[in-house]
N, C-alpha and C positions, 0 to 999 in steps of 0.2 A: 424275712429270711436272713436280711444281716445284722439286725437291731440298729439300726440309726435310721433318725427322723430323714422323713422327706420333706423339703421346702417348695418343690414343681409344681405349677397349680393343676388342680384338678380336673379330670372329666365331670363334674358335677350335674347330677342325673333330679337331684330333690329328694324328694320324698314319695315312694311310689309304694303301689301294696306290695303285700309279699305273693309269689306267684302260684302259691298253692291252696289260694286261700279262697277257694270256691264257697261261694255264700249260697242260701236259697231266697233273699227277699235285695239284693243289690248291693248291702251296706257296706264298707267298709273300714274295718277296723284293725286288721295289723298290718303296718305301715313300718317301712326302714326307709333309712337316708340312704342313696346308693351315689357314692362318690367314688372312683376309680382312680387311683394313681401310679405313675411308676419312679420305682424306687432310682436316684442318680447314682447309689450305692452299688447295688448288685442285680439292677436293671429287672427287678420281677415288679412287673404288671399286677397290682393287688387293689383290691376293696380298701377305701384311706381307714374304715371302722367295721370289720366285721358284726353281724345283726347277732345278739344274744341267741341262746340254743332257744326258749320258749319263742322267740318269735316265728322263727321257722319252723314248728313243729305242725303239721298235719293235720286239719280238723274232721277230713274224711278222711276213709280207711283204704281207700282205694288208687289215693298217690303215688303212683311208681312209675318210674324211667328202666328204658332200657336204652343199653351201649352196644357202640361195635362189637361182633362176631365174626365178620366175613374170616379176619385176618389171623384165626386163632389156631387154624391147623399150623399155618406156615410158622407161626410162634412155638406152638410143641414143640414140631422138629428143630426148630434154631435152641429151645431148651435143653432138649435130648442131646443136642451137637454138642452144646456146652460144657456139658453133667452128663453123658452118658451112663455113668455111675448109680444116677440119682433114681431115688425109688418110692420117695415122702413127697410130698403135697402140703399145703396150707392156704385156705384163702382168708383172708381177714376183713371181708365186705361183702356186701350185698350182690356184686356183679363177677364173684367168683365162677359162679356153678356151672356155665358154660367151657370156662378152662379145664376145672378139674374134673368133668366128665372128660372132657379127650384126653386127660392124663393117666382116668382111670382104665382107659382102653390101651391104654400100653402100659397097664399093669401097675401102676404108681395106686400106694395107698394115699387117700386124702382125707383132709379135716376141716373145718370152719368153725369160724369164730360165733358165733351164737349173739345173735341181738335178745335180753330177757332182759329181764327187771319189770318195774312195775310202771304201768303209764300212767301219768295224769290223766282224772276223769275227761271225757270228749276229745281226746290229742291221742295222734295215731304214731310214733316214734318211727322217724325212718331217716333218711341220709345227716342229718344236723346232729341226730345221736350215733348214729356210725361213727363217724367222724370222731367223734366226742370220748367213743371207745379208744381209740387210738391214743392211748398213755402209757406211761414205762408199768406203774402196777399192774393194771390189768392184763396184757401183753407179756409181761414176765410171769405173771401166774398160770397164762394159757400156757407159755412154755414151757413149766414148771408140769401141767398135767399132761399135756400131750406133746411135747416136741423134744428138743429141736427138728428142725426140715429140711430134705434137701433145695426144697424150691418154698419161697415165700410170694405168693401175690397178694398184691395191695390196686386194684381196676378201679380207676373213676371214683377214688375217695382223697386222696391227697389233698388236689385242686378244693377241693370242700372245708379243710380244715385252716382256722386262723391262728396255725403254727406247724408248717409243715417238717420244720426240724425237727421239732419236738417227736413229731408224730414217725418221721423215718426211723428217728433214733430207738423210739421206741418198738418199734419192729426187729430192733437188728436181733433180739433174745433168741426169738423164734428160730433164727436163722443159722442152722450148723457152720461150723468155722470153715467148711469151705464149700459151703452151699448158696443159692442164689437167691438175691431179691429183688423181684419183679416186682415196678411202679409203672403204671398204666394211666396216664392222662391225654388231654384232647390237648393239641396242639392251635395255639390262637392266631398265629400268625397270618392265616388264609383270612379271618373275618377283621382282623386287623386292617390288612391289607385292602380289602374289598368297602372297609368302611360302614359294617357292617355291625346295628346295632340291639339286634335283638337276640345275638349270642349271651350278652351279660347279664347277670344274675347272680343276687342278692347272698345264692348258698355256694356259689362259686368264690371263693375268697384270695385264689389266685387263678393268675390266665399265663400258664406256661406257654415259653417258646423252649426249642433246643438246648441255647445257652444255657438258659435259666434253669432247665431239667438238671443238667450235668453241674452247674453251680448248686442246684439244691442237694444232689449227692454228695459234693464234696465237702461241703460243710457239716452237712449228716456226719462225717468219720465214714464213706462210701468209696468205693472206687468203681468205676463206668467200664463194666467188662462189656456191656453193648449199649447204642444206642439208636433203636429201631424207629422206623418209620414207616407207616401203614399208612396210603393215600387215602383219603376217602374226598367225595362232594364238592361237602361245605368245611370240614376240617379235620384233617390227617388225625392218626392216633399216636402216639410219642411212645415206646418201651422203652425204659431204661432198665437190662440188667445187669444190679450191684453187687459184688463184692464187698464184705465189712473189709475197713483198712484200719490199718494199726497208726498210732500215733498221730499228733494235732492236726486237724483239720486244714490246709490252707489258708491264708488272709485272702480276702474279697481285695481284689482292687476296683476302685472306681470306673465305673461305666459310664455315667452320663446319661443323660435324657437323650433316648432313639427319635430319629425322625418317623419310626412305625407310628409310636403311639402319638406324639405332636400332632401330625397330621390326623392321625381319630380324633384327637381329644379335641381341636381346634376345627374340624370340617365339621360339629356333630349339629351346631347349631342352623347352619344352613342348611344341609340336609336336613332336618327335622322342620326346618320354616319347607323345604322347596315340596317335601312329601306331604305335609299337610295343605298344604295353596292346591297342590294338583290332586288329592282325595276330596275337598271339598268342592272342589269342582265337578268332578264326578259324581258326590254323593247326590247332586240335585238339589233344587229349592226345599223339599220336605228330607234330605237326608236320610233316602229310603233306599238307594241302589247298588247300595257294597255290601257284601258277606265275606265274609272270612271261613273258611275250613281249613279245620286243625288246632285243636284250641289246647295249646301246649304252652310249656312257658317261654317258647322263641316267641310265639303266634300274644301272650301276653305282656310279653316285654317291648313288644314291636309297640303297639298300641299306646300301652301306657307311658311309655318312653317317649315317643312322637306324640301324647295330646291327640289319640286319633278315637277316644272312645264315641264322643256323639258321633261319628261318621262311618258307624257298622251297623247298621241296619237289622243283619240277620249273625249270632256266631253257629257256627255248623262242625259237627262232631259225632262220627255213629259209635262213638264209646257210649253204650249204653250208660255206664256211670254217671256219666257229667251231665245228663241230659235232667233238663230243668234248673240246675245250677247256674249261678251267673258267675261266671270268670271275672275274676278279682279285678274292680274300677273300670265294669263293663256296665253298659245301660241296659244288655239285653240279656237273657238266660239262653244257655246250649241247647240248640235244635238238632235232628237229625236229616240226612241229606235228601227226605223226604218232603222236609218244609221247604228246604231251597227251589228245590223242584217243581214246589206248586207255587211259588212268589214270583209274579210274571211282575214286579218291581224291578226286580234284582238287575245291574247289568256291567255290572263287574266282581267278579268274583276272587278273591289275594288266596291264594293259596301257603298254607303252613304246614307243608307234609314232605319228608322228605323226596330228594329228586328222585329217587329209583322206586319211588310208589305213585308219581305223580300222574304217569301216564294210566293207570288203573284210575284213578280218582277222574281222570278227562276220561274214560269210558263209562265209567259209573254216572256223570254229571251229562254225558252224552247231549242231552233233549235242551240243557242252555244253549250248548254251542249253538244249535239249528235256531234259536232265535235270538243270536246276537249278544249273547254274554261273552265278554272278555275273561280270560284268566289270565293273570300275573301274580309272581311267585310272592314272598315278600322279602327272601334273603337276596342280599345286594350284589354275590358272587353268579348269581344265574342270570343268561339271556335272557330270560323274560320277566326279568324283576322288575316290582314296580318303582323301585329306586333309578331305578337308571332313568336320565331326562327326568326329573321330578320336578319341572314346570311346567305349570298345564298348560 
């Protein structure tokens, strides 16, 4: 965000797969270094080397995330409050289409950015080429065909790019001289805090806080006409909306290395010895008694990150897709909550599903609990995680 090197040592993670890279015979073969630093310059928590666009590219078709929604009506009207004026739309990502339907029921015309072009044979193009959209050419040609707008959204793409100035600046075209631009990322400070390390992720190439959001605007040439926050779980959602500002950017003053990320970056290694000492204990002499349900990339960053593959027994997932696939540097291939059901091994089960589905998932798994399966979550901010006490 500010061009100058970092010297602070790293959270250094290795060499792990990349998290979408579902195989169908175990093997793995696309592989990043995932090292984690934070800048002492202008304090944004970043990847030390973002992973090339072909390494993250999708070799199934069927790769998709989904983002917060709860929080989107209360965001219209804070737009509407704004820009009462405003009557244009624009999304420029994949996680638009929920905004700009509630924008088009209070009459606002809207547009989107179009992911086309031509894929490489077997590679399925999705957020790593998003991202990658995100340039002054292409961005000035949309607005050259369909714009300017009175409102620009950019949801859950920012965080993904390994130049997020670039990538703001290059939105400003879009954006009518007194029209808004909404940047929407996940806020990290909860999983920071919580020590929590199955939030990170290889296409995640920065991990905003607050400060960091409002330092990224203003160095953009932005001004911070709001900056919202939407509670959620495991980690609040961040709105910042911009204003284009006239003349030089502000200088960064020096931050320094936060005791947030020190204390992540320096707890990660005992936590990862204390959670694996107490799964292997559980898992049993034959390492038959854990499953995991929810086989996402928190549910494979957990695993891989912690050295915890031999120690899963069963993975569980009623995404029909994934079923038979092996989740990238797993030993076992995706079963459905059918197999778990009839594995009278099993007797602890980690859950990967968010907290406000959980209690559905303890109903549907109903017949373990009656013989003694435990469930513990795997994210480090919930009661019943299995982080917490990780000595067996």
């Amino acid at each position: 965000m500010c061009s100058t090197s970092t010297t602070v040592p790293a959270l250094a993670l290795g060499r792990l797969p990349v998290c979408n890279a579902f195989g169908q015979d175990g093997r793995v073969e696309r592989q990043v270094d995932l090292d984690i630093v934070e800048c002492e310059s202008c304090g944004l928590i970043q990847l030390a080397a973002a992973p090339g666009l072909e390494s993250l590219m999708p070799e199934v078709p069927w790769i998709r995330y989904r983002e917060p929604e709860g929080h989107l009506d209360a965001l219209v009207d804070e737009l509407i409050r704004l820009r009462p004026e405003a009557t244009t739309a624009f999304g420029a990502g994949p996680f638009e289409q929920p905004l700009l339907t509630r924008l088009q029921t209070r009459h606002f015309t809207t547009d989107v950015l179009p992911l086309d072009g031509a894929s490489p044979p077997g590679r399925y193009p999705y957020l790593e080429t998003w991202q990658a959209r995100l340039d002054a050419a292409q961005l000035s040609a949309a607005a050259a065909r369909h714009g300017p707008f009175d409102i620009v959204s950019c949801r859950y793409l920012i965080e993904h790019t390994p130049d997020p100035v670039r990538a703001l600046r290059a939105l400003k075209p879009l954006v009518k001289p007194d029209g808004l631009l909404l940047i929407e990322v996940p806020d990290s400070s909860k999983f920071l805090a919580a020590r929590d390390y199955c939030f990170l992720w290889e296409e995640h190439s920065s991990y905003f806080v607050e400060d960091t959001l409002r330092r990224l605007a203003e160095v953009s040439g932005c001004r911070v006409l709001a900056l919202l926050r939407y509670p959620g779980a495991l980690e609040d959602a961040l709105v910042a909306v911009l204003t284009t500002a006239e003349g030089p950017p502000p200088p960064v003053a020096p931050q320094g290395p936060s005791r947030l990320f020190q204390t992540y970056r320096d707890e990660f290694a005992g936590i990862r010895a204390g959670v694996r000492s107490k799964l292997t204990a559980l898992a049993g002499p034959d390492r038959d008694r854990i499953a995991l349900f929810g086989v996402g990339h928190h549910a494979i960053m957990f695993v891989n990150a912690f050295g915890l593959s031999d120690l899963i027994a069963l993975a569980v997932d009623d995404d029909a897709d994934k079923n038979g696939f092996f989740p990238p540097g797993w030993r076992v291939p995706v079963v459905g909550s059918e197999a778990l059901l009839a594995d009278e091994r099993i007797r602890l089960c980690l859950f990967a599903v968010a907290p406000h589905i959980e209690g559905k998932v303890r109903d549907k798994l109903a017949a373990l609990t009656a013989r003694g399966v435990a469930f513990r979550s795997i994210y480090a901010a919930l009661d019943n995680s299995i982080m917490k006490d990780p000595a067996p």
